[in-house]
Each structure stands twice: as C-alpha cells, then as structure tokens.
N, C-alpha and C positions, 0 to 999 in steps of 0.2 A: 504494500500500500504506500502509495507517496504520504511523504509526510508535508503540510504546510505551516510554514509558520503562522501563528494566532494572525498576525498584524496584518496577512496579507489577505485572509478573509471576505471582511469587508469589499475590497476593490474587486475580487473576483466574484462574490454577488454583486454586484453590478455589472461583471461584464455578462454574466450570466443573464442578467437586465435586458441587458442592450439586447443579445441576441432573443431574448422572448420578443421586445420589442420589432425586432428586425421579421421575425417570425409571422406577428402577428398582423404586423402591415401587408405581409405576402397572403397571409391564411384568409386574413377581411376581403381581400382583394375577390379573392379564388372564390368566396365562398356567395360574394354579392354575385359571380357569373353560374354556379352551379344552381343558387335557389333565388333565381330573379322576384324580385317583387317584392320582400321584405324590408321593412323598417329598416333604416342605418343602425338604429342600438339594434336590433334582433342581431343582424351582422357583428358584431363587437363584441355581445353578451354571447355569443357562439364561440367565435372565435378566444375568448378568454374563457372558456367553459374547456376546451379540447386544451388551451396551452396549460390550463391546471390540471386537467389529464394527464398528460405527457409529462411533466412536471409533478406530481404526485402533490398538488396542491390543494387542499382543501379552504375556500372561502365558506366561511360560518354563518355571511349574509343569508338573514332568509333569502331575502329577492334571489341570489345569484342558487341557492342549494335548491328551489323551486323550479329556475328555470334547468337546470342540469336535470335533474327530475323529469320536468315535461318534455328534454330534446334528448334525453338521453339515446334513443336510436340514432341520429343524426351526428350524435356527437363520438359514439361507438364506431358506426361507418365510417368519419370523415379520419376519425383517429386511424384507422385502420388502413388509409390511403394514403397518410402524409409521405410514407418512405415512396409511392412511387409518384405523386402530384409535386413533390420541393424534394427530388432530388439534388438538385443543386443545393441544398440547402442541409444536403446529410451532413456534412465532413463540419460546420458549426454546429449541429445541434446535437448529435454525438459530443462533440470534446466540450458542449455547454449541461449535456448532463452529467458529462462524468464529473466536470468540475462540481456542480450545482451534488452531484453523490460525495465527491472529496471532501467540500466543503460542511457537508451534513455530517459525513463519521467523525470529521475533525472536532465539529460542537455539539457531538454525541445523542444524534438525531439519525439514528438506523432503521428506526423500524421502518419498513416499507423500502428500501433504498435500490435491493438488490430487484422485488417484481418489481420499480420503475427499468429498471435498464433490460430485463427479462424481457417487459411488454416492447419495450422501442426496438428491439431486437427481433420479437416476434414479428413487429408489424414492417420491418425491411427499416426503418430509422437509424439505429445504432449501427455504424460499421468497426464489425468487430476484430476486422483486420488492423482495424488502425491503433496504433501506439494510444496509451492515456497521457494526455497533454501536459506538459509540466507547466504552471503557472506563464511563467514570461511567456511559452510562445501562445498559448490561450490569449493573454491579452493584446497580442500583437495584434493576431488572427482579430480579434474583438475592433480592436481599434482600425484595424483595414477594410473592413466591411463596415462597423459601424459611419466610419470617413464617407466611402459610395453610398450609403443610405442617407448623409445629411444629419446623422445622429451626433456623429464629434465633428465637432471644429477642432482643426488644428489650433495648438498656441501658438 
C-alpha cells in the first residue's frame, strides 16, 4: 500500500474534486443527449447521483436519497456504461479513485473501499493494468486536464 503523508491529503481530495468535476461536466452533457427533455436540475441531480455511485458517496439529503430512490434504474444502467461512453476518461478516473481509496485507508475510512474499485472494475472503469499513481504525478495528471477544462488557471 502506498503510504501518504497526512499533509498531503487535503490537496489530493481536491484533485480528486476537480476530476469528479471534470466528470460530471462530460456525464450532464451525455446525459441531457440520451434523455432529451428533462429539466437542467433533473440532468445534475443524475448526474451527481451516478458520480456518488462511483465514488461510494452517500449524500444524507433527503431531497438527493429520494431522488436516487426514484432513478435508481437509470442511475444502475448509466453507471454501468460509463467505462464504455468516457473512455477517454478511464486513465483519470481510475488513478482518481484509487487516490480518493488511498486517501480513505490513510484516514481510516475502509469500509466499502475495496467493492468501490471491485464495481468500476466490473463495469470496464478501472484499468487494472495501470500502475497506482503516486501522488505528484496524480496531481500533474489533475492539473493538465483540469488547465483544458478551464478548471485551473495557471499562476
């Protein structure tokens, strides 16, 4: 298991961040062309219902645990397509969940950590050939994509 230092934590949940963010801009996109006609929030309250999926997230909001509830089929299916709809998008959200797993065993939050990376695995996500990323170059990776998305400005 890589070890990280405590102090470095923080910044890699955020880069972790960024790539949900980067994600979820691709997923709203995709998902306003697959089920035309819905509301903008329906599109965003989906779309962040599947990335706390994949993310082994649980939001306590009633509003948001009613709506996973009533899309639950939708959000089962779409989860289940991510690895082949944003392939381009395997090689960040792999080394964003392992980080987002590394950073969970380091502040002693396990449970559930191994069926997150089990399910992105199942569903074609996770590639499992690839090396677990060691902090610096995660953030590179983070901040090079995050740059073409308009998410960081350079200083």
């Amino acid at each position: 298991m890589v070890e990280i230092e405590r102090k470095f934590i923080p910044s890699l949940r955020e880069g972790v961040e960024i790539v949900k963010m980067i994600f979820f801009k691709n997923l709203k996109d995709y998902l306003v062309r697959e089920y035309p006609g819905e509301k903008n929030l329906y599109y965003g309250m989906l779309a962040g219902a599947i990335i706390n999926e994949l993310f082994g997230i649980e939001n306590s909001d009633k509003k948001f645990i009613d709506f996973a509830r009533n899309n639950r089929e939708i959000i089962s299916v779409e989860f289940s397509r991510i690895g082949e709809q944003f392939s381009d998008l395997r090689i960040l959200l792999t080394d964003a969940l392992r980080i987002h797993f590394l950073c969970n065993y380091q502040e002693g939050l396990v449970e559930g950590n191994e069926e997150i990376l089990s399910r992105a695995r199942d569903c074609g996500i996770l590639l499992t050939e690839r090396d677990v990323p060691l902090p610096k170059g995660f953030m590179q990776l983070v901040y090079q994509v995050g740059k073409s998305y308009g998410l960081i400005v350079p200083q």
